[in-house]
C-alpha distance (Angstrom), angle and dihedral (degrees) to the residues before:
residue distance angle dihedral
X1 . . .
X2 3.73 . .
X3 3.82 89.4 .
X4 3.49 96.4 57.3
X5 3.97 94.5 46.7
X6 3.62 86.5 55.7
X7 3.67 95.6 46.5
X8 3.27 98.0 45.4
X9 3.80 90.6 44.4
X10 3.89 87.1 53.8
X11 3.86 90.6 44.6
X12 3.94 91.3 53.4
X13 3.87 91.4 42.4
X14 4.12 90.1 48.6
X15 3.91 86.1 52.6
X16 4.13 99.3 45.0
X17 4.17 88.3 48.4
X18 3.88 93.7 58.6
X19 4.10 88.3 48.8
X20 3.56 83.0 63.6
X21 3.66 113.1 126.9
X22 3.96 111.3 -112.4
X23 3.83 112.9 -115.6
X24 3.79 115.8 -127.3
X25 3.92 114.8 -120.6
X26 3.52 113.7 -125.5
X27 4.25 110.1 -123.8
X28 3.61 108.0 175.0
X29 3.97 140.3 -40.6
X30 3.68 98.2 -0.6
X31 4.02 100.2 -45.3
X32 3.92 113.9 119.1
X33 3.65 139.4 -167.7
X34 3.81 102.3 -125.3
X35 3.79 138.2 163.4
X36 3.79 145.6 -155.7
X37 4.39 87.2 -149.5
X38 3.83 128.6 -46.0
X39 3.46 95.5 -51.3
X40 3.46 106.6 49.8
X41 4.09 116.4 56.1
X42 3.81 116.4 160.3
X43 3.77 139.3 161.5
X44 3.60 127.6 -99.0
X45 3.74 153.6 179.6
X46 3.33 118.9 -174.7
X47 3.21 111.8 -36.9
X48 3.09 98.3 -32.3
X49 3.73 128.4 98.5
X50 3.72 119.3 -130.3
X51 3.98 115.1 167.1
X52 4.20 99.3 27.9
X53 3.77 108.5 -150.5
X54 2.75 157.3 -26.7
X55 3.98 104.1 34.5
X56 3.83 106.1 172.9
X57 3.47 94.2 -169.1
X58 3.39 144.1 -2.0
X59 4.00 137.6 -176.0
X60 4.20 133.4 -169.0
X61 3.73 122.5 -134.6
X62 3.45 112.1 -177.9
X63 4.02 99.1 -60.0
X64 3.56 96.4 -16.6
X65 3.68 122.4 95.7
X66 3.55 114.4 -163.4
X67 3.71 130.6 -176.6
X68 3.88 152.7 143.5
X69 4.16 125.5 -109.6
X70 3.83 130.2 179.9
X71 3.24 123.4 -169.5
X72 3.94 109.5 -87.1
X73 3.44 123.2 -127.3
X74 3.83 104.8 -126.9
X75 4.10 91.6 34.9
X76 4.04 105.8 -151.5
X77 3.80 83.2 -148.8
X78 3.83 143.1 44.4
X79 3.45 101.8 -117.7
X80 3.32 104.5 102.4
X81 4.07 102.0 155.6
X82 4.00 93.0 71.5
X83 3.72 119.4 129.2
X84 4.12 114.2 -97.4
X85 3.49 116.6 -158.3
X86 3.94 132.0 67.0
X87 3.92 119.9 -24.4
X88 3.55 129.3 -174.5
X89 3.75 121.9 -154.7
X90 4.03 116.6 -161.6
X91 3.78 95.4 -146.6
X92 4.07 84.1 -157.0
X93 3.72 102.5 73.0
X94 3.61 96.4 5.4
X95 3.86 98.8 -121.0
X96 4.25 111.9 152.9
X97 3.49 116.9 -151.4
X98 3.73 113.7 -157.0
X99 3.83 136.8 -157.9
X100 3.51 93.6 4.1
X101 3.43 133.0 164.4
X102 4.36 124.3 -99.4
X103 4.45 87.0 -120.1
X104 4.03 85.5 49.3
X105 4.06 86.6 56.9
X106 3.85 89.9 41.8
X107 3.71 98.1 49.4
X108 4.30 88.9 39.2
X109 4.03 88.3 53.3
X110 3.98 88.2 44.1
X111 3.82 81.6 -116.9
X112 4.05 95.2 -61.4
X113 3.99 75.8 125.0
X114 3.82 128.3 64.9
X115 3.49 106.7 168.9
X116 3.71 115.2 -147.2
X117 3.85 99.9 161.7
């Protein structure tokens, strides 16, 4: 009987760990790299929501953060006619650039980056 309590103790403590909430990463000047579960990674300061998901991946060069999103396919929001592709976010003044092209990120970063992702 003692081996099932524990198992079943384990079991129910294996479950309650992977409801844990995922902790944003930090990226630079306030913006972080959140998500809702593995599907659904956005971009956020605050509270507020700034690249919607899903980014795929994402990079910092000195206050820029650049990165890619596609359009996820179970959307944790009801926007659905935001620009996929890369972004680039100047962290300075805040202004998001969306659906832009890889030689717009190269020239923005002063070619510190060459995206090959």
């Amino acid at each position: 009987m003692i081996n099932i309590t524990k198992t079943l103790g384990f079991f129910i403590l294996l479950v309650l760990s992977a409801c844990k909430d995922p902790n944003p990463q930090l990226l630079v000047n306030g913006y972080y790299l959140s998500s809702t579960n593995a599907s659904n990674t956005y971009v956020t300061k605050g509270y507020e929501v700034i690249i919607h998901s899903d980014v795929v991946h994402i990079e910092v060069v000195d206050h820029f953060i650049i990165g890619k999103r596609h359009l996820p396919e179970r959307p944790d929001h009801n926007e659905l006619d935001i620009a996929e592709g890369y972004f680039i976010i100047d962290t300075k003044n805040g202004e998001v650039s969306l659906g832009v092209d890889k030689s717009v990120v190269f020239n923005s970063t002063n070619g510190k980056c060459k995206i090959d992702w």
